[in-house]
Kinemage of the C-alpha trace (Angstrom):
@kinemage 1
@onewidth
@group {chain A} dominant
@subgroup {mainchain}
@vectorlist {calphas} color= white
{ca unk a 1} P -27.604 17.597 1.349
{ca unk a 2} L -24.490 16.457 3.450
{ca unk a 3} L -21.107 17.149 1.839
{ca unk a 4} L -19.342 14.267 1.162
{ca unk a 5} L -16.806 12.262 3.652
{ca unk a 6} L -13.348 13.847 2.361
{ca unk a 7} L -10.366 11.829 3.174
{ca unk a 8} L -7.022 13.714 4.695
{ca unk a 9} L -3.635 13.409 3.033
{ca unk a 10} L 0.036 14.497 4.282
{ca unk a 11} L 2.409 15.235 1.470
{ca unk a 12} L 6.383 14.143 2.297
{ca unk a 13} L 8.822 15.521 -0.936
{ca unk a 14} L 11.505 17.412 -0.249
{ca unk a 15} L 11.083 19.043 -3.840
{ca unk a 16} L 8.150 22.063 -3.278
{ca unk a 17} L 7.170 21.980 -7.499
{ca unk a 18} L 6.220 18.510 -6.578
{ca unk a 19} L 3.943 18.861 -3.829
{ca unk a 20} L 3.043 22.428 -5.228
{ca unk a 21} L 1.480 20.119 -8.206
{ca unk a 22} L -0.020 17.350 -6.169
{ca unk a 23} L -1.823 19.567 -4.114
{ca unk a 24} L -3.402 21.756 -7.215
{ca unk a 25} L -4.408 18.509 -8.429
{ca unk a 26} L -6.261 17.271 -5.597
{ca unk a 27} L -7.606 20.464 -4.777
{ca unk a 28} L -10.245 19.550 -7.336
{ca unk a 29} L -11.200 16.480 -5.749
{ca unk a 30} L -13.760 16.412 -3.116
{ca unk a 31} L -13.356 13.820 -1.494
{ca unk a 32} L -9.363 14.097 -0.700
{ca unk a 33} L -7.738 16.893 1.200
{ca unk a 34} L -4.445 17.885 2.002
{ca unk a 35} L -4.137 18.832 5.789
{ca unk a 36} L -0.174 19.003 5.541
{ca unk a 37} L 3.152 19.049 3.301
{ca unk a 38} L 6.591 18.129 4.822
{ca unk a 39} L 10.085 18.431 2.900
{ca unk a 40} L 11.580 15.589 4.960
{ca unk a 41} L 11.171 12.683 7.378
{ca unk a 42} L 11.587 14.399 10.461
{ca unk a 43} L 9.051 16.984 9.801
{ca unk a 44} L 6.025 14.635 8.498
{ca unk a 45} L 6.674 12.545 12.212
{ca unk a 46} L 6.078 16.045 14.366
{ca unk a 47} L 3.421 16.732 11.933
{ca unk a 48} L 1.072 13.168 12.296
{ca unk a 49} L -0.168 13.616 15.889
{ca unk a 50} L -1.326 16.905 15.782
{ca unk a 51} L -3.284 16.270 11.833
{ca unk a 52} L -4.034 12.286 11.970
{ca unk a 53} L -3.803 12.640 8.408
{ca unk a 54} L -5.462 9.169 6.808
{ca unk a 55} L -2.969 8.731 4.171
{ca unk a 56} L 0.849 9.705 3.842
{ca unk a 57} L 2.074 10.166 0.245
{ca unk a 58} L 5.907 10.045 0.797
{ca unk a 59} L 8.641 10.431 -1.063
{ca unk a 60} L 11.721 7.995 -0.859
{ca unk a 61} L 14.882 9.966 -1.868
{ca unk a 62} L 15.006 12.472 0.824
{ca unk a 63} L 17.649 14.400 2.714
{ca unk a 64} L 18.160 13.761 6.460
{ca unk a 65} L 15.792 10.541 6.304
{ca unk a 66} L 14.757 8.973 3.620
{ca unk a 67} L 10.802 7.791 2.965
{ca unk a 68} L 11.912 4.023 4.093
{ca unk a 69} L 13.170 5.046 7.718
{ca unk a 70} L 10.364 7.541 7.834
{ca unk a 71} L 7.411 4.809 7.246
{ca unk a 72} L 9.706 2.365 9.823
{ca unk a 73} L 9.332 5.349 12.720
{ca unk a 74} L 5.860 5.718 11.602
{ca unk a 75} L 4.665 1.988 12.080
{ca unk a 76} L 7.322 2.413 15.518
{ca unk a 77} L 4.658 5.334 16.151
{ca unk a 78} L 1.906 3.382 15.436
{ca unk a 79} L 0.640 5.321 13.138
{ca unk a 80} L -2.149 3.036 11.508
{ca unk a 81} L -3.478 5.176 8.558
{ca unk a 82} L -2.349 4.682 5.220
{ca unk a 83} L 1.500 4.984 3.540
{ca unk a 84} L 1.913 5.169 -0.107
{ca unk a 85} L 5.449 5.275 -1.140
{ca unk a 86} L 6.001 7.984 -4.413
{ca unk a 87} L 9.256 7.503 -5.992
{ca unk a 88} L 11.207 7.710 -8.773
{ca unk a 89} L 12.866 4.486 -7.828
{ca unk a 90} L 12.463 0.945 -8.839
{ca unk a 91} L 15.103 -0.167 -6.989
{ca unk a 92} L 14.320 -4.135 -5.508
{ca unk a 93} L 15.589 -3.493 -2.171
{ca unk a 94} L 13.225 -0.358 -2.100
{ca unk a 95} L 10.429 -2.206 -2.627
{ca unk a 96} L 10.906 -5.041 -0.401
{ca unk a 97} L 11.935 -2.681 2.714
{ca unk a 98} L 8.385 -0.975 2.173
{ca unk a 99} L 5.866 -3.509 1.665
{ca unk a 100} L 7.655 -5.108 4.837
{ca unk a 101} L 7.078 -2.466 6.485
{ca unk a 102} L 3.809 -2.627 6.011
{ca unk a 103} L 3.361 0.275 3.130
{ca unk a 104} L -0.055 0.259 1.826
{ca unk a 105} L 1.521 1.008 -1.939
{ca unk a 106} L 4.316 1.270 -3.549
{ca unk a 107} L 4.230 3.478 -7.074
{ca unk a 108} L 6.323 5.735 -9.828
{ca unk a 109} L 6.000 9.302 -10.436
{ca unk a 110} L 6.042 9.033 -13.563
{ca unk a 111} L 2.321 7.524 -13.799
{ca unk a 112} L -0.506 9.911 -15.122
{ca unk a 113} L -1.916 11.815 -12.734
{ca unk a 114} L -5.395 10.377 -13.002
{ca unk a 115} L -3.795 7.042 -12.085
{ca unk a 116} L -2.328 8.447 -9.164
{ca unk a 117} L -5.720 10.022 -7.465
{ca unk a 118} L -7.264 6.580 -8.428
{ca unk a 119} L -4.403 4.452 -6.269
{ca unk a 120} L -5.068 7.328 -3.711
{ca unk a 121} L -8.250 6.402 -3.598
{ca unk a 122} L -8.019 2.533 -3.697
{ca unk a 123} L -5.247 2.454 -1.017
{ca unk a 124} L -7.863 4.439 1.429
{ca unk a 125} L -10.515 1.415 0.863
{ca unk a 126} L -7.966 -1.126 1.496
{ca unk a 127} L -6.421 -2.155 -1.204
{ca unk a 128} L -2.524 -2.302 -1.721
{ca unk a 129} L -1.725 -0.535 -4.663
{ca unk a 130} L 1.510 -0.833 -7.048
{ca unk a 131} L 2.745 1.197 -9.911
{ca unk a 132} L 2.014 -0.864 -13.690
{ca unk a 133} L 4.976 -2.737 -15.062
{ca unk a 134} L 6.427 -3.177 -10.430
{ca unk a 135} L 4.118 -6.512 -10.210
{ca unk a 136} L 7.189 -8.886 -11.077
{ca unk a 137} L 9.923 -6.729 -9.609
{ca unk a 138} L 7.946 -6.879 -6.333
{ca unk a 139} L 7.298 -10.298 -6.463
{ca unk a 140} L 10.599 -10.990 -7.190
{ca unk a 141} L 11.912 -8.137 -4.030
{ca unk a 142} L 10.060 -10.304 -1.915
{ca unk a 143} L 10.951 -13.508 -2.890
{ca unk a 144} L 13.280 -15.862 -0.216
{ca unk a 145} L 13.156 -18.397 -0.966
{ca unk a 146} L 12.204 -18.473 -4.846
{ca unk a 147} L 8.283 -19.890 -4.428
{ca unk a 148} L 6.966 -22.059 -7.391
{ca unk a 149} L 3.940 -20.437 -8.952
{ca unk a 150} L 2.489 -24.164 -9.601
{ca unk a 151} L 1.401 -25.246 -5.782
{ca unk a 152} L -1.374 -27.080 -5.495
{ca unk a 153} L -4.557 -24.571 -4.007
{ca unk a 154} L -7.363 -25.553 -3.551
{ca unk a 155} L -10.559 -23.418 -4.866
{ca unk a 156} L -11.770 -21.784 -1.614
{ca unk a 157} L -7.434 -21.130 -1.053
{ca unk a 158} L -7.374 -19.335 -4.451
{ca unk a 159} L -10.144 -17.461 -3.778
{ca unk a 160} L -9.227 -16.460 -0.497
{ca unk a 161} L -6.062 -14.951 -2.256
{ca unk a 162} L -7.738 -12.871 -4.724
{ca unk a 163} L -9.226 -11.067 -2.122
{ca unk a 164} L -6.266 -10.785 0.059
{ca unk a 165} L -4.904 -9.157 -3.087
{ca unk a 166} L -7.715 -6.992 -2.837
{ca unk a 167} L -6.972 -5.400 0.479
{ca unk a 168} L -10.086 -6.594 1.820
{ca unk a 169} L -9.960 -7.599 5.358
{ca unk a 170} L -10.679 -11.214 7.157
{ca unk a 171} L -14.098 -9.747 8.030
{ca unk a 172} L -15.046 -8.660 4.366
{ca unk a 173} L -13.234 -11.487 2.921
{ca unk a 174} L -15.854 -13.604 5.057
{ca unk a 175} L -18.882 -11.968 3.682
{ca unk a 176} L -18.115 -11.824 0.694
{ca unk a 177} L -17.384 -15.579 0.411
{ca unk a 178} L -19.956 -16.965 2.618
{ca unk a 179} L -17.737 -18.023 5.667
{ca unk a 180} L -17.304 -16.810 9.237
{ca unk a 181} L -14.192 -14.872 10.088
{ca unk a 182} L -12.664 -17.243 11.861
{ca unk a 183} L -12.649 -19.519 8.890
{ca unk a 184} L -10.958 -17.123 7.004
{ca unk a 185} L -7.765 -16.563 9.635
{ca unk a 186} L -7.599 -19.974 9.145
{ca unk a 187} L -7.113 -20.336 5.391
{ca unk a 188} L -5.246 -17.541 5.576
{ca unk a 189} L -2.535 -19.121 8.461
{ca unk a 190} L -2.546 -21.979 5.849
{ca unk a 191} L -2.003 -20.396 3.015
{ca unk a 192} L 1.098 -18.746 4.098
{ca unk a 193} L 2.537 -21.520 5.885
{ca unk a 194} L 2.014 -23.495 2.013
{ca unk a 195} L 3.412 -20.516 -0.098
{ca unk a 196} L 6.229 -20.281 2.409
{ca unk a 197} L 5.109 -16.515 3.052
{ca unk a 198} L 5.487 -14.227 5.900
{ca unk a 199} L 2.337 -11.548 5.695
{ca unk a 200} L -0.524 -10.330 3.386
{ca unk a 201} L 1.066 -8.303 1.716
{ca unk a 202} L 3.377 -11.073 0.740
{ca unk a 203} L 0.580 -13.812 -0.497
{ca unk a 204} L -1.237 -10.134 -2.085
{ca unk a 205} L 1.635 -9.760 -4.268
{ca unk a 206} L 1.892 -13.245 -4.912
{ca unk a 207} L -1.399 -13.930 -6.117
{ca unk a 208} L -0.878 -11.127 -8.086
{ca unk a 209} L 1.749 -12.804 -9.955
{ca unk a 210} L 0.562 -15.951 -10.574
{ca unk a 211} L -2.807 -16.090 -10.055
{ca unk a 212} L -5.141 -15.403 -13.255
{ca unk a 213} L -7.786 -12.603 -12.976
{ca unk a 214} L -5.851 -10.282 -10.028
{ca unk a 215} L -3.886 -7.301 -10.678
């Protein structure tokens, strides 16, 4: 019987109880692995070439650099895997710095910790994940100009969006609806240029907010 496919995970907190009890907790998971642990920035960069780690969970409020900088030299890197910001903070600007920089999550410590391995494991299949109760603080971190939930979509456009909103990709988006990828970049170009929105991430968190059924 083959074991199963067990996803690797770098922990970033500069506080060792924290990562001391992350790691116990997915140590009974087996499908998620920690490879690595790093108290700050500088440390988790030296440490993702040599383990290629599919998923950072990094903290924000960090000496010497904090998890914001860290996931901007990571994406300067081009690190592609996964970033899942872990903080205590629900600070706007916070927000809207990560998901810009292309964070695949942004979420509270002070969630349960079954909630936590299940946004672990959702943010690995593609999904961006957010704590409960950040939807409308996000929305609003990344709103500019304000965007008025009432625009006129279209059925295929709305259901384009729920799936953007579920981290699916052009390619899965297509299959799933019946339509070739190419169709798909191009509801998705027009979509953003209509919502006045600048990436995914944007229109995921925006269908979130307004859109019935997502979230």
């Amino acid at each position: 019987m083959n074991a199963p496919l067990r996803h690797t995970l770098l922990l970033v907190d500069d506080h060792p109880m924290m990562r001391r009890g992350i790691r116990q907790m997915l140590e009974l998971e087996d499908d998620l692995q920690i490879v690595g642990e790093a108290s700050h920035g500088e440390e988790a960069l030296a440490l993702i070439e040599p383990l290629k780690p599919d998923l950072v969970l990094l903290d924000n409020n960090m000496p010497q650099m904090n998890g914001i900088e860290t996931l901007r030299r990571l994406r300067a890197m081009n690190y592609t895997g996964k970033v899942l910001l872990f903080t205590v903070s629900d600070a706007e600007d916070d927000i809207r710095d990560a998901l810009r920089l292309d964070a695949n999550g942004y979420l509270l410590k002070d969630m349960e910790p079954e909630l936590l391995i299940q946004y672990i494991r959702d943010a690995l299949n593609g999904a961006l994940v957010i704590s409960p109760g950040l939807t409308r603080v996000m929305a609003q971190a990344l709103r500019s100009p304000p965007r008025q939930a009432d625009v006129e979509l279209t059925e295929r456009e709305r259901q384009v969006l729920k799936t953007i909103a579920g981290g699916y990709s052009n390619k899965v988006i297509g299959h799933k609806l019946g339509i070739t990828e190419g169709t798909v970049k191009v509801h998705v170009k027009n979509l953003l240029h209509k919502l006045g929105l600048r990436s995914r991430v944007e229109a995921a968190v925006w269908a979130m907010e307004n859109l019935r059924g997502v979230g």
